[in-house]
C-alpha positions in Angstrom: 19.1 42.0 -0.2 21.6 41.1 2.9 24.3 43.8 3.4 27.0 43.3 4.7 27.0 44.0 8.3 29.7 45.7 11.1 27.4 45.9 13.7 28.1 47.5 17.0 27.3 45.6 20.4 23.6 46.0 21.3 25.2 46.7 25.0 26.4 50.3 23.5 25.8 53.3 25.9 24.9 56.8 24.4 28.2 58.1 26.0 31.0 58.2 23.0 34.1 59.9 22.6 34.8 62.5 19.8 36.4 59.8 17.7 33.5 57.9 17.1 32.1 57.6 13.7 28.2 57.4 14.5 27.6 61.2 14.0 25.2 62.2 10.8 26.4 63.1 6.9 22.2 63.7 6.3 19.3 64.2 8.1 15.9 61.9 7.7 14.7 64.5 5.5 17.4 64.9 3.0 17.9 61.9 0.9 16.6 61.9 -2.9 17.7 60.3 -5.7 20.2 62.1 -6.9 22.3 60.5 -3.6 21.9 57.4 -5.4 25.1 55.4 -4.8 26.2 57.6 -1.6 27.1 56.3 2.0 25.5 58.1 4.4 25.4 58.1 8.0 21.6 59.0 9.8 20.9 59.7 13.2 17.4 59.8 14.8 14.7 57.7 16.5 13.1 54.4 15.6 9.1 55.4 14.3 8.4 51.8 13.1 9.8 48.6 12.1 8.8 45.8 10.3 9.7 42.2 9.3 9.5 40.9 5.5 10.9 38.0 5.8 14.2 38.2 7.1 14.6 41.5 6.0 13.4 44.9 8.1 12.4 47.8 7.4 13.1 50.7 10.3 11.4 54.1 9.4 13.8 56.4 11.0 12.8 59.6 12.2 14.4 62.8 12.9 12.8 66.5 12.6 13.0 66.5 9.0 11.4 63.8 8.4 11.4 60.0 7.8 13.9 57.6 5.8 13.5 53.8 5.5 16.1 52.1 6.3 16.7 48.5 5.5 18.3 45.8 7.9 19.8 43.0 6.9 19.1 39.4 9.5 22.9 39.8 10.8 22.0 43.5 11.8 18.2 42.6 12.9 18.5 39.5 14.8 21.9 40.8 16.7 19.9 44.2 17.5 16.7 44.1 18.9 15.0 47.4 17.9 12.1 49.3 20.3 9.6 52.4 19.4 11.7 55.2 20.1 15.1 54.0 19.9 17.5 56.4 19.0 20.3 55.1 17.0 22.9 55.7 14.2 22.9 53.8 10.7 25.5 53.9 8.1 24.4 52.8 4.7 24.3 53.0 1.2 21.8 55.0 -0.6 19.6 53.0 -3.3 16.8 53.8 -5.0 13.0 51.8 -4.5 11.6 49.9 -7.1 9.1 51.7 -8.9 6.1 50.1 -7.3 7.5 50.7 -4.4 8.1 54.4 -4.0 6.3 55.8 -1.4 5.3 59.4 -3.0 3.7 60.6 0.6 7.2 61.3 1.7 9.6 63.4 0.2 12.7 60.8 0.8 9.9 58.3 -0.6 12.2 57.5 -3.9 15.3 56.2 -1.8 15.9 53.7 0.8 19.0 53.2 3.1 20.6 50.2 3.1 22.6 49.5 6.7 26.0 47.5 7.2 26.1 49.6 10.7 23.4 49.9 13.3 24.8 51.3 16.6 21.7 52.1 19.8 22.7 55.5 21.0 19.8 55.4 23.7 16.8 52.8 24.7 13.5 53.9 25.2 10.6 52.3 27.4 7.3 51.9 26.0 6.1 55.8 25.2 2.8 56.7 26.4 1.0 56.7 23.6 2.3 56.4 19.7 4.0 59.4 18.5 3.6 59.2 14.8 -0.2 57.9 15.0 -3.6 60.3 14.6 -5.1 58.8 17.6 -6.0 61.7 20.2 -4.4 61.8 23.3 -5.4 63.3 26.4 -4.2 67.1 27.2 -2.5 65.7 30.4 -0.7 63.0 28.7 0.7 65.2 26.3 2.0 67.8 28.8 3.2 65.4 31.4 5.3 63.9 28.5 6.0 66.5 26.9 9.1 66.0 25.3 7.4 63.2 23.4 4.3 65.2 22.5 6.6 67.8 20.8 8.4 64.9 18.4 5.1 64.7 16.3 5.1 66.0 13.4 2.6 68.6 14.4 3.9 70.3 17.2 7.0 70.4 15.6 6.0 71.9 12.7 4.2 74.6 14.6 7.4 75.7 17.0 9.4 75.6 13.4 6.7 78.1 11.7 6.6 80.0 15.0 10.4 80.4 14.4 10.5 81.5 11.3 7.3 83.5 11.5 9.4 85.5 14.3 12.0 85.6 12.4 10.7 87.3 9.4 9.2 89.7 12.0 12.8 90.5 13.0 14.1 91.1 10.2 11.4 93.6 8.8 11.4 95.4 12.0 15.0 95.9 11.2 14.5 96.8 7.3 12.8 100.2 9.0 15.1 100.9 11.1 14.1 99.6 14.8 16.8 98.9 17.4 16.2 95.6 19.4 16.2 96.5 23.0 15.7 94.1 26.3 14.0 95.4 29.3 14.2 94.0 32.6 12.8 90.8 33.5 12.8 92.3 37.4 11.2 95.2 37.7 8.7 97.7 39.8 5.1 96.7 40.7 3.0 98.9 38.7 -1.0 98.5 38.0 -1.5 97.7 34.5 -4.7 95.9 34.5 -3.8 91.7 36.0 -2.3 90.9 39.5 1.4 90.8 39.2 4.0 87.7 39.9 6.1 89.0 42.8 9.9 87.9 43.2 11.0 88.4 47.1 14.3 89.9 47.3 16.5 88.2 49.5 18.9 91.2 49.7 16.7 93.4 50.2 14.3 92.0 53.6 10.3 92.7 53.1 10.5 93.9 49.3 9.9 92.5 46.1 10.4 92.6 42.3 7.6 91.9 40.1 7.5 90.2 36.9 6.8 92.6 33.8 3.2 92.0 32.5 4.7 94.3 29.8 7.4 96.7 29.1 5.3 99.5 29.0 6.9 102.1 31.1 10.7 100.7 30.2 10.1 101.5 26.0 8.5 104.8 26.9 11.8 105.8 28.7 13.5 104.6 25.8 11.3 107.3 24.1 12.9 109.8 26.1 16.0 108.3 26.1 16.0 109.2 22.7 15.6 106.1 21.1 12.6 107.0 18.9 12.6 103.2 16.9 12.3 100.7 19.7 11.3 96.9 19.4 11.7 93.7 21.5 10.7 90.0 21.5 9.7 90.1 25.2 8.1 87.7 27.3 5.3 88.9 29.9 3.7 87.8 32.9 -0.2 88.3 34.2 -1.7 86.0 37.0 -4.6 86.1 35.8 -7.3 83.2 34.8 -6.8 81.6 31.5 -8.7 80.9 28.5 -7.7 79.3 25.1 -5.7 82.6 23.9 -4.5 83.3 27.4 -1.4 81.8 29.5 0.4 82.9 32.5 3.2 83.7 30.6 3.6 84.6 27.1 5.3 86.5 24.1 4.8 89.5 22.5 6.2 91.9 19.7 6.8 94.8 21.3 7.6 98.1 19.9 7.3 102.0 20.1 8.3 105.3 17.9 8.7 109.1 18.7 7.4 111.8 16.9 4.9 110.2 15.6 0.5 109.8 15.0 -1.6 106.8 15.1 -1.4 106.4 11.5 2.5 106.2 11.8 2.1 103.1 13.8 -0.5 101.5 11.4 1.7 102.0 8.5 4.9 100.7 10.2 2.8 97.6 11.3 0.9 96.7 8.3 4.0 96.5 6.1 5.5 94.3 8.9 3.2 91.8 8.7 2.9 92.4 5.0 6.6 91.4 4.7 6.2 88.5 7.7 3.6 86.2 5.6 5.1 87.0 2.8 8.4 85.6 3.9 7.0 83.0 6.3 4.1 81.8 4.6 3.9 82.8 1.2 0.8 84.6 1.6 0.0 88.0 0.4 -1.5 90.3 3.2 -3.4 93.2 1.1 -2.5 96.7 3.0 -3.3 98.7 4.2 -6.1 97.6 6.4 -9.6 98.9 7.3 -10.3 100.6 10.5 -13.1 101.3 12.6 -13.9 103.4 15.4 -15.0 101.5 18.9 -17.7 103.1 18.7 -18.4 101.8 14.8 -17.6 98.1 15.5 -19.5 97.6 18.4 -22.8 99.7 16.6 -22.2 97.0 13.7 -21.1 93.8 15.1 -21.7 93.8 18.9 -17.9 93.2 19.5 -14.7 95.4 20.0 -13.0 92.2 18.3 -15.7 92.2 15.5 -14.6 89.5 12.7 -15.3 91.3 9.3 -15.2 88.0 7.0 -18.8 87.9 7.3 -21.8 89.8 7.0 -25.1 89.9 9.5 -24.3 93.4 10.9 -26.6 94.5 13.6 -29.3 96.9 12.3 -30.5 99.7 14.2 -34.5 99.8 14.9 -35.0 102.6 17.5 -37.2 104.4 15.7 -39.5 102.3 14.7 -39.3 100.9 18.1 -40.0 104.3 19.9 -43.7 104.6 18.2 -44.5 100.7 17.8 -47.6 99.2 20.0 -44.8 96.8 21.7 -44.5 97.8 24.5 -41.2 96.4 25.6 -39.4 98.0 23.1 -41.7 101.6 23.6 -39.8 101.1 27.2 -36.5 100.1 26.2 -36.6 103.3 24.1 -38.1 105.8 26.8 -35.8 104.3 29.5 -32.7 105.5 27.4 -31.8 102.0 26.0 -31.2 100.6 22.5 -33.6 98.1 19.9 -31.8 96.6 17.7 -31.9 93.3 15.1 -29.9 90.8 13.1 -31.7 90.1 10.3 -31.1 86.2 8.9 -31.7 85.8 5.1 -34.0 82.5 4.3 -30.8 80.7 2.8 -29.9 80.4 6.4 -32.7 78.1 7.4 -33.4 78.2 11.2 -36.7 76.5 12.3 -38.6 78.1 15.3 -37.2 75.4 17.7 -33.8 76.5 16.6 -35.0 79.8 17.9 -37.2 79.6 20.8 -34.8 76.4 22.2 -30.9 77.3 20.7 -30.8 80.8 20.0 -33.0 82.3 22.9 -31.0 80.1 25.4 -27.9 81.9 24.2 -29.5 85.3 24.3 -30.4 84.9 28.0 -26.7 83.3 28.8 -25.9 87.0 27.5 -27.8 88.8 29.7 -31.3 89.3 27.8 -34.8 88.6 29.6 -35.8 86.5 26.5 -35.5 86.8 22.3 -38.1 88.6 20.1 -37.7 87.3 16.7 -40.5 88.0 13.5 -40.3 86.7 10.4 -40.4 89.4 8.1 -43.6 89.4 5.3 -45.5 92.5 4.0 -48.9 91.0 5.4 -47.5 91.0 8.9 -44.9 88.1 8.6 -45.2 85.2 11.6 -43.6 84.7 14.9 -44.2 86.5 18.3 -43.5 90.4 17.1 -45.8 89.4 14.0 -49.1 90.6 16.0 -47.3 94.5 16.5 -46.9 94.2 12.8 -50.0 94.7 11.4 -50.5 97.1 8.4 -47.8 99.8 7.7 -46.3 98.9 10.4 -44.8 95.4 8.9 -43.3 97.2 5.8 -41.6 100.0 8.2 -40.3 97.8 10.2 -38.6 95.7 7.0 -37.4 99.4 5.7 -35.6 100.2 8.8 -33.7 97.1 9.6 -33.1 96.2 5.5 -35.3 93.0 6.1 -37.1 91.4 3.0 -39.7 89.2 2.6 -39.1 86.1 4.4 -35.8 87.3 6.6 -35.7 86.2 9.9 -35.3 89.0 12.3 -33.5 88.6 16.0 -34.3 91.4 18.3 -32.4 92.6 21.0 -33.5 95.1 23.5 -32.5 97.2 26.8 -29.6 98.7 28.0 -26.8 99.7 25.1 -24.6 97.1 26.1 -26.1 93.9 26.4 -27.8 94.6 23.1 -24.8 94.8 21.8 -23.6 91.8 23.6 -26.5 89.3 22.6 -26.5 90.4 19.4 -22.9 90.3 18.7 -22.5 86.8 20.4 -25.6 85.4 18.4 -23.5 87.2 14.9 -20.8 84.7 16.1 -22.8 81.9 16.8 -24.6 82.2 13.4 -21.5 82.4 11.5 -19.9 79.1 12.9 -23.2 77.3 12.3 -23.8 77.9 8.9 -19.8 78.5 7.8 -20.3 81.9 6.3 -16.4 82.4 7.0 -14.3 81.7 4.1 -11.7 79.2 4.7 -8.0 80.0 4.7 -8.4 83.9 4.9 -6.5 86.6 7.4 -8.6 89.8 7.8 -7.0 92.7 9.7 -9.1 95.2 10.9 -7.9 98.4 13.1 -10.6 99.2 15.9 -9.3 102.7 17.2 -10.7 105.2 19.7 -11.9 102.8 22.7 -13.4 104.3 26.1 -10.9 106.2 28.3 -12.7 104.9 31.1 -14.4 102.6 32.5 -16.9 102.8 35.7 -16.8 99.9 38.4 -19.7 99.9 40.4 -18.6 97.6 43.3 -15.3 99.6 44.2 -17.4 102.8 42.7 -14.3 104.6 41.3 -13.2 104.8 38.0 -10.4 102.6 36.0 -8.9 103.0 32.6 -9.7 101.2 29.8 -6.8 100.7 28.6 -4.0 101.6 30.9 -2.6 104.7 32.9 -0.5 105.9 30.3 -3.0 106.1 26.9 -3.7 109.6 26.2 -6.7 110.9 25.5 -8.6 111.9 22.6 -9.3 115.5 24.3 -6.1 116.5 26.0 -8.1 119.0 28.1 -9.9 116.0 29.8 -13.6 117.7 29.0 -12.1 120.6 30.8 -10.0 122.0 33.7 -13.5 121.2 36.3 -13.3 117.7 35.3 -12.0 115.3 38.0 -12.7 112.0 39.3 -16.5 112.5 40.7 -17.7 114.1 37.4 -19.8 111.4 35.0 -18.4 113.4 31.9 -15.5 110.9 32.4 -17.7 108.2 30.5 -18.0 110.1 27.6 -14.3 110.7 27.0 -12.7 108.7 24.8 -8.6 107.3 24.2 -6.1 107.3 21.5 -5.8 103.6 22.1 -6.4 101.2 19.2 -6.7 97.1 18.9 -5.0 95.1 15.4 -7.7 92.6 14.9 -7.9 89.1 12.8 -10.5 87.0 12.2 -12.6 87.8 15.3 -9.1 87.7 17.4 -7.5 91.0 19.4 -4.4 90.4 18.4 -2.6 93.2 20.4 -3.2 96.8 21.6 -1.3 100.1 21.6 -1.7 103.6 22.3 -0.6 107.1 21.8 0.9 107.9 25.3 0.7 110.9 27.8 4.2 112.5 27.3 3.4 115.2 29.4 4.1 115.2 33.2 1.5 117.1 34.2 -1.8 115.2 32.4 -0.1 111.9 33.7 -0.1 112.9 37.6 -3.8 114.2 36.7 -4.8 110.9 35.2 -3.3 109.6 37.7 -5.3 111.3 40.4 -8.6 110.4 38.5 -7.9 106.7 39.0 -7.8 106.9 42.5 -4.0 107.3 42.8 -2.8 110.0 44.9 0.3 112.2 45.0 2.3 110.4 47.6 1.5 107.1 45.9 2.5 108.4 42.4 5.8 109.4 43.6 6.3 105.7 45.1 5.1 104.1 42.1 5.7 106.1 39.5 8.0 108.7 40.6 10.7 107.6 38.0 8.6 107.9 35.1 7.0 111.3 36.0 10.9 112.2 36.3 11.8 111.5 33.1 8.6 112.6 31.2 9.5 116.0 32.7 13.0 116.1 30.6 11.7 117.2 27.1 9.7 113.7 26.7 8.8 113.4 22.7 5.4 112.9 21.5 5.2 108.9 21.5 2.9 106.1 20.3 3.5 102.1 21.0 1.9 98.8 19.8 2.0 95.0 21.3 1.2 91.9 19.0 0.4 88.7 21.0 3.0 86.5 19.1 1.6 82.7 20.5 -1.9 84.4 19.4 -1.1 85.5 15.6 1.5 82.0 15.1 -1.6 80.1 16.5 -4.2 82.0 14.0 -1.6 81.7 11.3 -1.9 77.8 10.9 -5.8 78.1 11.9 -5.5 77.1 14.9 -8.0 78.1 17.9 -5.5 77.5 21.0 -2.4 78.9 21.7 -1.6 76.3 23.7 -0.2 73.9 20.6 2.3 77.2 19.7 4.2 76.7 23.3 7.2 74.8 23.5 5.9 74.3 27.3 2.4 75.4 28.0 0.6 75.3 31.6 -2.9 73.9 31.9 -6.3 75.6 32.5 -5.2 76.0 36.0 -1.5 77.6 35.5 0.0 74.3 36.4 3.5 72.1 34.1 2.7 68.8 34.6 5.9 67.9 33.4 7.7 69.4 36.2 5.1 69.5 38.6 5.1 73.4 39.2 4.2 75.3 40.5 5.3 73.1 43.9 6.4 73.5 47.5 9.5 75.4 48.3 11.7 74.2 50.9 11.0 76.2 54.7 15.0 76.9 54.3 14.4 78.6 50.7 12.0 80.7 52.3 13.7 82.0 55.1 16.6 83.0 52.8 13.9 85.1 51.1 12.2 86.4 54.2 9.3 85.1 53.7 6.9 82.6 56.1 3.9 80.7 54.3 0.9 81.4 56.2 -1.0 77.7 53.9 -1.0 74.4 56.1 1.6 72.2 55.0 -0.1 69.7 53.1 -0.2 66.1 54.3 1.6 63.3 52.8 
């Protein structure tokens, strides 16, 4: 098999004028047989080659996906081919012998073969091998980048994050939403992270900040009249990062007028009804569960709780309050909580497992220790067994929904680090022995969080949520409420969480669209009247121009596109990520700003110059 060849000189730069012939009839992914017989031109990069003698064989790579193209010895020997080559072929189209199809690929029946081979652009020697499994350091694949993101994986994820927005769009759309931007440069406002300031350069001493949402902006849209309002808008918080966090990041934002909680769960759910349906496949049943705050954390120990499972937290108070064990008599008396997870025997844990593994992570939770029994009618064994002893074994088992044999895991003290031991040990349990069912997206609706939340350091209170989630009781617990009164921890907000899988994947909230309950919400968080004007004196001013009753929700789009190939980072979802430590290693930011870039800025760097 020796084409013929009309090679082009190896010397060949990528620069071409519009005449030249080297541009693509197919991609790497189209070719099947029925293009049996066809001349084709490909474009894309060189993923292997190999010699058989005399003739090669070049997988050539584009986006797509792979062709084999076959090079005769005048087109080999002339053109000395490198990993990551990009070049142009021309060829015709023939089909592989029978033994030789490769049925992994979906181009695997045809071959190319070349009488033109022209170099578009060299490459050195990549970093590491693009199409291989092998893993590669984080670093090495953010400081090259742009070669990280031609494997196969990464691309496939930015083209399902694509499409997955895109489906989005469009059923926004199908209900009638108009697609409004918001500014990028806006007012610093409090809404829970430190903002990223922009210095003005026209304006000396003062600064824009960037939007950690568009919160305030799509409630004067409300106003504006507006009432179906949704954006694809990128956010900002400076804040320290996790796996589902970065400093910068996209969300689904939107908001309606004249309208209830239940009006945004039903918009939503048939959104993302429609979006895996359309970008998936996948059949999302609506509409989904829901869940008070105050429901999920009784149950699971989490505001995020991850319903695919069961070991819900049992309540043993009363039992507790009269047993001979003293520490839980206390935690009772003392106005704290008992409660258990109870482990059925299929879910073998020894007691090193216990006394070594699980106590360890009970104490990096905030408990003093782990009590655990294992449950029998005669008084069961482990340390609790000894407060068991005759009735006392079977209440016990009655009051949690133990049986014999169950392993029981008790928390005790103050409400909420029972609820966090116990929740973090559900979690731990259910990756251990894989009691979540593979392949599955369960949404859960956690509504009616906290409107407040104490800090004991700055002793004042903050919100919960943010400034502008309106409360369950409008009345605030009553005109004599204000910020020094403790009924403020007993109030609770209109705000609600879309959950999946043990993920938050955004939050929303009925809003305040009254003046006057804003500027006294306001007041409660430590904001007074002067400084509302300054900060918020635009929004007050428009709430105070017939303002309709409003409601808004966020979706975390890097978040669900990550969860939506089972993935646990959203890193791997971002065209261009930064690390742990808010850094692009690809372009070295963030980086040192020229002294002459400052002054035009007015600003003066008060950090040492580092030294070279």
């Amino acid at each position: 098999m020796t084409p013929t060849a009309r090679l082009v000189s190896p010397a060949t730069t990528a620069v071409h004028s519009p005449s030249t012939d080297w541009r693509r009839t197919h991609t790497c992914g189209d070719l099947r047989s029925a293009h049996v017989g066809s001349t084709v031109t490909l474009n894309g990069w060189v993923a292997a080659r190999r010699d058989h003698g005399g003739i090669y064989f070049v997988d050539l790579r584009d986006r797509y996906g792979i062709t084999q193209v076959v090079l005769g010895p005048e087109l080999a020997d002339a053109v000395k081919l490198g990993p990551e080559f990009t070049i142009s072929v021309r060829g015709k189209v023939v089909a592989r012998d029978a033994a030789n199809v490769n049925h992994d690929r979906p181009t695997g029946a045809v071959e190319v073969v070349a009488d033109r081979l022209e170099i578009l652009s060299r490459s050195k020697t990549p970093p590491f091998p693009i199409d291989a499994e092998e893993e590669v350091s984080l670093e090495t694949r953010l400081q090259y980048r742009y070669l990280d993101l031609r494997r196969a994986a990464m691309r496939g994820n930015l083209v399902h994050r694509s499409r997955f927005i895109n489906a989005m769009r469009r059923a926004f759309e199908r209900q009638d939403f108009v697609e409004v931007e918001t500014p990028i440069l806006t007012k610093a406002t409090p809404e829970g992270a430190r903002d990223y300031l922009v210095p003005s350069r026209v304006h000396p001493g003062e600064f824009y900040a960037l939007p950690q949402s568009p919160q305030i902006f799509k409630q004067i849209l409300m106003v504006a009249g507006l009432d179906r309002y949704f954006q694809v808008a990128r956010c900002f918080r400076d804040e320290d990062l996790r796996a589902d966090r970065q400093p910068e990041f996209t969300q689904l934002d939107m908001e309606m007028s004249f309208v209830e909680e239940d009006d945004i769960f039903r918009t939503w759910e048939q959104v993302l009804h429609e979006t895996f349906r359309d970008a998936m496949g996948v059949e999302v049943a609506i509409p989904f569960p829901r869940m008070s705050w105050l429901e999920a954390m009784e149950r699971y120990g989490v505001d995020k709780p991850d319903v695919r499972f069961g070991l819900e937290l049992k309540e043993a108070g009363a039992w507790a309050r009269t047993c001979e064990f003293a520490l839980f008599r206390d935690a009772i008396v003392s106005g704290g909580r008992v409660k258990a997870l109870v482990v059925p025997p299929a879910h073998e844990l020894s007691r090193k497992d216990v006394e070594d593994g699980l106590t360890q992570i009970a104490k990096g939770a905030g408990a003093g220790g782990l009590a655990w029994w294992r449950a029998g009618q005669e008084g069961g064994v482990g340390p609790l067994a000894r407060f068991c002893k005759g009735s006392a074994a079977a209440e016990l088992m009655a009051a949690i929904g133990a049986n014999e044999g169950d392993l029981c895991l008790f928390a005790a003290g103050a409400r909420d680090t029972v609820w966090k031991v116990l929740g973090e040990l559900r979690s731990h349990l259910g990756k251990r022995f894989g009691l979540v069912p593979p392949n599955t997206w369960s949404f859960t609706w956690v509504t009616q969080f906290p409107m407040f939340e104490w800090d004991a350091e700055s002793k004042r209170w903050f919100s919960a949520h943010h400034p502008f989630t309106a409360p369950v009781d409008w009345d605030l617990g009553g005109p004599d409420v204000d910020a020094s009164s403790p009924k403020l921890g007993d109030l609770y907000s209109r705000a609600y969480d879309l959950v999946m899988n043990g993920w938050e994947l955004g939050s929303g909230s009925v809003r305040i669209h009254k003046s006057d309950l804003q500027q006294r919400i306001f007041t409660i968080l430590g904001i007074g009247p002067e400084e509302q004007q300054r900060k918020f004196g635009f929004l007050l001013e428009a709430l105070s121009y017939g303002a309709p009753p409003h409601a808004g929700f966020a979706i975390g789009l890097d978040r669900l596109t990550a969860l939506s190939m089972g993935l646990d980072n959203i890193r791997d979802m971002i065209a261009f990520p930064k690390t742990a430590s808010a850094a692009d290693l690809m372009c070295d930011a963030p980086s040192i700003v020229d002294p002459a870039q400052l002054a035009e800025v007015h600003i003066k760097s008060t950090v040492p110059p580092k030294k070279p």
